[in-house]
N, C-alpha and C positions, 0 to 999 in steps of 0.2 A: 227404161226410166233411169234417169241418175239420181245419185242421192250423193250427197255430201257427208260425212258425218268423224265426229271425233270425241272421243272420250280420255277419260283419264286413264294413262297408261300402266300396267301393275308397278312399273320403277319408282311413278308419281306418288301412286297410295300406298307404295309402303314407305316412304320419304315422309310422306304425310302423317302415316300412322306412325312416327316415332316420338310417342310420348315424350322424351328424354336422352340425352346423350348420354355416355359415359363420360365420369369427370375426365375432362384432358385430354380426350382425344373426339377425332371426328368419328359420328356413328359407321359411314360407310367405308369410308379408307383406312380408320385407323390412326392416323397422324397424329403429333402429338398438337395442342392448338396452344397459342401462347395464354396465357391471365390475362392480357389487355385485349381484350376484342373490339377493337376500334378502328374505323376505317375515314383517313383526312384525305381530299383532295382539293385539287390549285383548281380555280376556277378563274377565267379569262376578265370575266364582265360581271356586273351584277345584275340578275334578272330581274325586268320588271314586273314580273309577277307568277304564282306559284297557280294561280285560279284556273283550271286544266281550260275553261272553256275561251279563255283570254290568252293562251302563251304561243306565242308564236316563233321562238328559239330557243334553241337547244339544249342552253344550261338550264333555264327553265324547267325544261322537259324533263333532264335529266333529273332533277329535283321531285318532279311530280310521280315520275317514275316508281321513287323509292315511298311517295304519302298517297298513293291511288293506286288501285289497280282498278283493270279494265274488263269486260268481256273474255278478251284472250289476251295472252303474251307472247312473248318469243322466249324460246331454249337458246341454248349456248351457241348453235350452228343457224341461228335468227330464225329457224322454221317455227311457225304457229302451236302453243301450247296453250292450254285450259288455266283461265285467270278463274273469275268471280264464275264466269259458266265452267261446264264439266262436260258439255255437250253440245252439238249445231248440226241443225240437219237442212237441207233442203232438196226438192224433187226437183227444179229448176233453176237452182241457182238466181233465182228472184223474189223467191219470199223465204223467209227464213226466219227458222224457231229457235231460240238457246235455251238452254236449259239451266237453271243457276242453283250453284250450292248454297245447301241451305244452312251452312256454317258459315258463311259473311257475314262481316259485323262491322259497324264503324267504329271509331276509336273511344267513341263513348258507351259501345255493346248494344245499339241500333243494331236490328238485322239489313241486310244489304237487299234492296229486293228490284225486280224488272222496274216499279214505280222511279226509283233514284235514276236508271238509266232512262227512261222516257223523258223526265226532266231535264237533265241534262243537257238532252240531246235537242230537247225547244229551245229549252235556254243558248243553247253556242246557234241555234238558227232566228233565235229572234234577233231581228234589227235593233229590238232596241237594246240586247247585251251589247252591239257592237265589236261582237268578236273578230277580230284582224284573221280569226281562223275560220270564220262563216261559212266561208267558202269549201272549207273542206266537208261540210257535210253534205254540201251539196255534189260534192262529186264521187260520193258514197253512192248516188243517185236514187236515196231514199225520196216515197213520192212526198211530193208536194215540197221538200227543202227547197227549189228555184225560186219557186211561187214564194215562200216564206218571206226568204230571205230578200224577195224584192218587194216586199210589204203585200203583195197584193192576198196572202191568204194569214189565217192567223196560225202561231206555232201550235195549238194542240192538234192541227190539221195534219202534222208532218206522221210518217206512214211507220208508227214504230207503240206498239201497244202492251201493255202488261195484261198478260191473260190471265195471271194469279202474280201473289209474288216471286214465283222459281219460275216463269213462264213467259218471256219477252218474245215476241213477235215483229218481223221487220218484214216493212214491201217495199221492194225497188220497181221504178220504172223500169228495167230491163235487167235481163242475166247480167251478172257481175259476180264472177267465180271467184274472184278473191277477195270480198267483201269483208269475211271475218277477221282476214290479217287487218283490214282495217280497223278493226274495233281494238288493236292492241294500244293506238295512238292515243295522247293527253287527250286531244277535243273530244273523246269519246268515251274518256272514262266519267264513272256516277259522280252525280253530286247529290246533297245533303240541303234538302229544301229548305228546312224550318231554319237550319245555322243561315244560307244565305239569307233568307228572308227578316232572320231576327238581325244579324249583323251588316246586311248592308255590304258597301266594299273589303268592309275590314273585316269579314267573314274569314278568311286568310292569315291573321295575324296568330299570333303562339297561341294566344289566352282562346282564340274563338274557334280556330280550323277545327273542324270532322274527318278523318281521312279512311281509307279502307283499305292502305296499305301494310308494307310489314314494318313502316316506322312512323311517329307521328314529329310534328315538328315543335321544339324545345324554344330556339332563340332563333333570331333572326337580325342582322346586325347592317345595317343599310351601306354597302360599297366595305364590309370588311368579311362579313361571311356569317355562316349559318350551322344551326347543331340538330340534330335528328338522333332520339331514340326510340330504342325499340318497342312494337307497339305489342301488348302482351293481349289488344282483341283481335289481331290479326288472324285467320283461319289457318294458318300452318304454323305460327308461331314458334311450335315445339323444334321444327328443322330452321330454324333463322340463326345461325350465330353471332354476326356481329351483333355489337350492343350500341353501340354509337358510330353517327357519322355526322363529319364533320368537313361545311366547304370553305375554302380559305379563299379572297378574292385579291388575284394579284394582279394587276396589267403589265409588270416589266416583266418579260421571259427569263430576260438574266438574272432579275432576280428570285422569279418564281425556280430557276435551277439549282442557286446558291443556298435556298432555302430547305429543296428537295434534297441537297446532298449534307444539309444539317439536320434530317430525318425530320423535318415540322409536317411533311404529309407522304402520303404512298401512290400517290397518281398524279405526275404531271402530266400534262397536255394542253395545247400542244407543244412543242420543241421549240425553243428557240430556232428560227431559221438556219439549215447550213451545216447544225450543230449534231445531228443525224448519226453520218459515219462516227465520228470521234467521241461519241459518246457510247454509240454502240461495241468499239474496242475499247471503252475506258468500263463499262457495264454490260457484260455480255449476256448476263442475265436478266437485266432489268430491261434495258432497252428496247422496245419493240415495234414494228415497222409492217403494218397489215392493211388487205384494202380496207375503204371505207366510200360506204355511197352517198359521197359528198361533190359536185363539182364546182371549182371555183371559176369567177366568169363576171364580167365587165357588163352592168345594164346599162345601154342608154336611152337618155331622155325621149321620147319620142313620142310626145304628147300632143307636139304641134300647134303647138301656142307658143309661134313665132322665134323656135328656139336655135334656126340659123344654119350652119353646114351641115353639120350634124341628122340633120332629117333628110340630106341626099345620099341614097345606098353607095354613091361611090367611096364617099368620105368616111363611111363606117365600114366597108370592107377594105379602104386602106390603113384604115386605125387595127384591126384586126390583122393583116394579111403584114403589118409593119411591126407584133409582139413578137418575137424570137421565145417560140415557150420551152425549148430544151435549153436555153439559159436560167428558166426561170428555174424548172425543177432539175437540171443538173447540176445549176450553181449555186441559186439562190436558197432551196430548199434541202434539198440532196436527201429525202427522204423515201423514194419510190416512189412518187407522184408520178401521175403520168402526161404529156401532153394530149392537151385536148382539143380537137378543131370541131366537134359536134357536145350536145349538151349531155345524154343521157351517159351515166358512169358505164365504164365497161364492163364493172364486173357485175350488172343487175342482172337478177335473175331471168334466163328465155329470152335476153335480148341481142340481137346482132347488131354489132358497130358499125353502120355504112360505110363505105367509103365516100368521103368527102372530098371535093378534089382541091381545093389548094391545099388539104391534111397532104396529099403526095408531091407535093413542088419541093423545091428546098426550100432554105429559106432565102436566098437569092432570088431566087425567081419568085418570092412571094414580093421581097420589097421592090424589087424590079416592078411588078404588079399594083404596087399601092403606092407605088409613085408616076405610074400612068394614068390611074385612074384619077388623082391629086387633080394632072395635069388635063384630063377631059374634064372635068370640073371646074375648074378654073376656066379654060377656055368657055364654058357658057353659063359664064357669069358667075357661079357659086362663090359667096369670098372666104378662100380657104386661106391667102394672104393671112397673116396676124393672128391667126384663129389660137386661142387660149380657153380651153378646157375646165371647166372645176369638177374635180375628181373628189370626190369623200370617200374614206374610210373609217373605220373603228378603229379603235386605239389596239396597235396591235404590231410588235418589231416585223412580225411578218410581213403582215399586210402592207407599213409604212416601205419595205423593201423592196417589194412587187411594183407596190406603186413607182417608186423611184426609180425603177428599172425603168417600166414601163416606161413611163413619161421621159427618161432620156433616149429611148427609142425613137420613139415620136416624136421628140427634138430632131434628132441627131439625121434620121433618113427622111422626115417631110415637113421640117421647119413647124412643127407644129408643137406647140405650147401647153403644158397642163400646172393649172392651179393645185397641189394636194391640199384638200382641207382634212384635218385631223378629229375625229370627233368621238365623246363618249358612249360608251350603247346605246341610250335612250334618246340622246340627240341623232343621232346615226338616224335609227330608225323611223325619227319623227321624219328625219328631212328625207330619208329612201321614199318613206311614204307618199309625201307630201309634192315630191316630183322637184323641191328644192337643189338639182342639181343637173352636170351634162352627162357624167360618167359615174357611176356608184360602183364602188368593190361591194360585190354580192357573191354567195355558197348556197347551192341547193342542196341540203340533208334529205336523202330518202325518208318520206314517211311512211312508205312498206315497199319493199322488193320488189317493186313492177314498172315496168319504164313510163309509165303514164305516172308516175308519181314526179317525173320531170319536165315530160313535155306537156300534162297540162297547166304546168306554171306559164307558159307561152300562148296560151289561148288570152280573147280579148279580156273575159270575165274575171281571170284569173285573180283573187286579191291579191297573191304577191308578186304580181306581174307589175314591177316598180315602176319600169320604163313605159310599160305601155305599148309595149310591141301587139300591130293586130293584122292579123292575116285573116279573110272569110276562109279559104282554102282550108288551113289551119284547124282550125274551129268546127270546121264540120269533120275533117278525119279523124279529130280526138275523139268528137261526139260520134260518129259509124265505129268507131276500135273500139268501144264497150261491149258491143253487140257483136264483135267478131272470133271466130275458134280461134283464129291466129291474125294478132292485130302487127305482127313487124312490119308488114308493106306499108300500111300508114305511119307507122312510126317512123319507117324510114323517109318516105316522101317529107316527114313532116321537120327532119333534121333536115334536108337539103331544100328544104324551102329556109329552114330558117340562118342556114350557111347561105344562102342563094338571095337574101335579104339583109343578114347579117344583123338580127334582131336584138343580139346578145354577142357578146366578143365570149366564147367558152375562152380557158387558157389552161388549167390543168384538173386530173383526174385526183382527188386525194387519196391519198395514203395514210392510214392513221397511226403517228408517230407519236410515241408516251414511253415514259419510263414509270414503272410500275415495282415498288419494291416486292422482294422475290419474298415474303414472307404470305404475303396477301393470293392466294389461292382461289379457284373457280372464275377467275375473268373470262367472260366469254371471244376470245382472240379470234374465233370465225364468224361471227355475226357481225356481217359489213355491215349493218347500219348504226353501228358502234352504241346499240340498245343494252343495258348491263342493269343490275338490280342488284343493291347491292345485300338482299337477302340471300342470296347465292354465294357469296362470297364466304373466308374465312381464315384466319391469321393461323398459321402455325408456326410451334416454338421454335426461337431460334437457336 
């Protein structure tokens, strides 16, 4: 028989049991802590919204992170640690009990109980929340979430029960051994019935949110940034140091740098492109350069409503096969990024990198290649002639430089043209959505350490499958690798199908580059899926 299980470890409960600190220093190291415990950082975009069951990117998240907790979380090294539960057990890795502390409390001192989590979890699968993240609960493969979420069954149907209030019960259609790391993500943290129910959307705003995290949220300031303090009915309260945090929203790097180096916040990210090396000798302690499972990667259109070259594999493998990506991240970014000719990051947990084979050609012989294939295309018929691209991105020096590269490649070795349209987050994402484009700059963020948190983005279902790439092949190895001891053989099939289709243009492996002042302490610097809380943190004197 297997069993699963995990509890609180003695390090956690005596963390936990520390009533109080000593003034001015940390209880466990000692350190001296500064008087201002406050934590600002540069935030890229402004999120469209904080409602865990609604957010679909990162800053977001990041946000939610600090006013919600979850089932489980992650430790400084990203392994799985006890959030709102203390405990999970299962005999089969397909049904599964958590056990919940019974010191959770909302920020109004509501107890937190299994009921807030079974809500929740209707709510992000009802159709009619229209959660952009729907889909992620279906690939939890709790039962009935497919059916839900395609109207045909109603949400209290979905297979996730509150046996008392410390007593939540989940059934999956089939084993799924790492199920729990799932439960650490936003679409899965509780939510607060009666708030949403009394407030409607604006449930979310300063004066109405519920939250059960270690901070609640103060202000909120539309495209300039946001203030978070400490929530004192938080369940560990007593170990939180910071007291406030604070996000600043800048979209110019240079300037979000200029600002960073007049002390106005302690975590940029990302770097201005390029700026990597010469920052890291100008800041050798601040500067930092780690992985991150993140990969950046070109969707196209492929919807097939009449969208022209583009929908023949020759033209999108010579679009691909003509990005030179060791300029991108030798030149352009210079940050340790890696090149990338397959989708899943390299450094995911248990996963092996196929080999991909034009990842082995040079780049001679790649363009050599995607200007043969141009030229079989052209000969029957395809009109590659004239052919002009519209490429969108977000507002972003990065991104705008990638692009620029890009697209002078694709001038320069196959006569081919690309439009950059510039756009802000929420237009970005309307028109990603909406299939309003031929090329979109797109990033996959790990939502837990397992390579199926990448390549089921490439199945036909997928919601953020922008492009609409659909393979049947595909779709059924994703769907057999849930049920397998060891799913890389379909993972691998399922990258060389989609290099071998070229579904997606990958281009580089991220590297997560930030300059981090050296006062601010407990960053989790090994946890690639750059998941951070900033209850963990804390300022010492300088």
């Amino acid at each position: 028989m297997k069993k699963a299980f995990l509890a609180l470890t003695t390090a956690s409960l005596l963390l936990g049991s520390v009533a109080a600190f000593a003034a001015g220093t940390h209880p466990a190291t000692g350190e001296n802590l500064a008087d201002d415990q406050t934590f600002t950082y540069r935030l890229l975009d402004q999120f469209p919204t904080i409602d865990p069951q609604l957010i679909e990117e990162t800053a977001g998240s990041h946000v939610a992170d600090q006013l919600f907790e979850g089932l489980t979380t992650q430790n400084a090294q990203g392994e799985i640690a006890p959030g709102v539960a203390v405990e999970w057990t299962s005999t089969d890795n397909q049904n599964w009990t958590f056990k919940l502390r019974d010191n959770a409390t909302w920020s109004n001192g509501d107890p937190v109980t299994a009921h807030d989590f079974v809500y929740a979890w209707q709510r992000a699968a009802d159709p009619a929340t229209a959660s952009p993240y729907g889909w992620y609960v279906e690939i939890t493969q709790i039962v009935n979430a497919a059916e839900i979420l395609a109207g045909e069954k109603d949400p209290t149907e979905l297979g996730v029960t509150a046996v008392d209030d410390q007593t939540l019960e989940v059934s999956l259609t089939q084993p799924l051994p790492y199920f729990p790391k799932m439960t650490a993500f936003a679409t899965l943290y509780p939510a607060h019935k009666t708030t949403i129910e009394t407030h409607g959307a604006d449930w979310t705003k300063s004066e109405n949110i519920l939250g059960n995290g270690a901070y609640t949220l103060k202000s909120l300031s539309l495209n300039e940034g946001f203030e978070l303090t400490k929530s004192s009915s938080y369940w560990n309260a007593d170990s939180v140091i910071i007291e406030n945090v604070r996000g600043l929203i800048i979209n110019d790097s240079n300037q979000a740098l200029t600002r960073y180096e007049a002390n106005e916040f302690d975590l940029l990210e990302p770097l201005p492109p390029g700026q990597f090396p010469a920052l890291k000798e100008k800041y050798p302690d601040q500067a930092v350069s780690v992985p991150r499972l993140c990969s950046y990667y070109y969707a196209i259109n492929q919807r097939g409503d009449a969208l022209g070259p583009i929908q023949d594999v020759r033209v999108r493998k010579a679009l691909s096969y003509a990005v030179d990506r060791d300029v991108i991240v030798n030149q352009v970014l210079k940050g340790g990024q890696s090149p990338a000719f397959s989708f899943t990051h390299v450094a995911t947990a248990g996963f092996e990198t196929p080999e991909i084979e034009f990842g082995t050609w040079s780049q001679a012989e790649r363009d050599a290649k995607a200007k043969e294939l141009l030229a079989e295309a052209r000969a029957d018929g395809v009109e590659v002639d004239g052919l002009n691209l519209d490429l969108i991105y977000n507002t972003s020096e990065s991104h705008k430089q990638i692009a620029t590269v890009i697209s002078q490649m694709w001038k320069q070795k196959l006569g081919v043209e690309a439009t950059l349209s510039n756009m802000e987050w929420q237009t970005y994402l309307d028109f990603r959505r909406e299939g309003n484009f031929d090329i979109a700059r797109s990033a996959w963020c790990a939502d837990y350490n397992e390579a199926s948190t990448f390549l089921d983005l490439v199945t036909t279902t997928h919601g953020s499958n922008s492009g609409k790439f659909s393979n049947a092949e595909v779709d059924a190895l994703m769907k057999e690798s849930k049920t397998l001891a060891d799913p890389q053989p379909n993972y691998t099939k399922v990258e060389e199908i989609l290099a071998n289709e070229m579904g997606i243009i990958p281009i580089y492996h991220y590297a997560n580059t930030f300059l981090l002042d050296s006062s601010i302490k407990g960053f989790p610097f090994e946890n690639a899926e750059n998941t951070w809380y900033v209850k963990d943190f804390y300022r010492v004197a300088e």
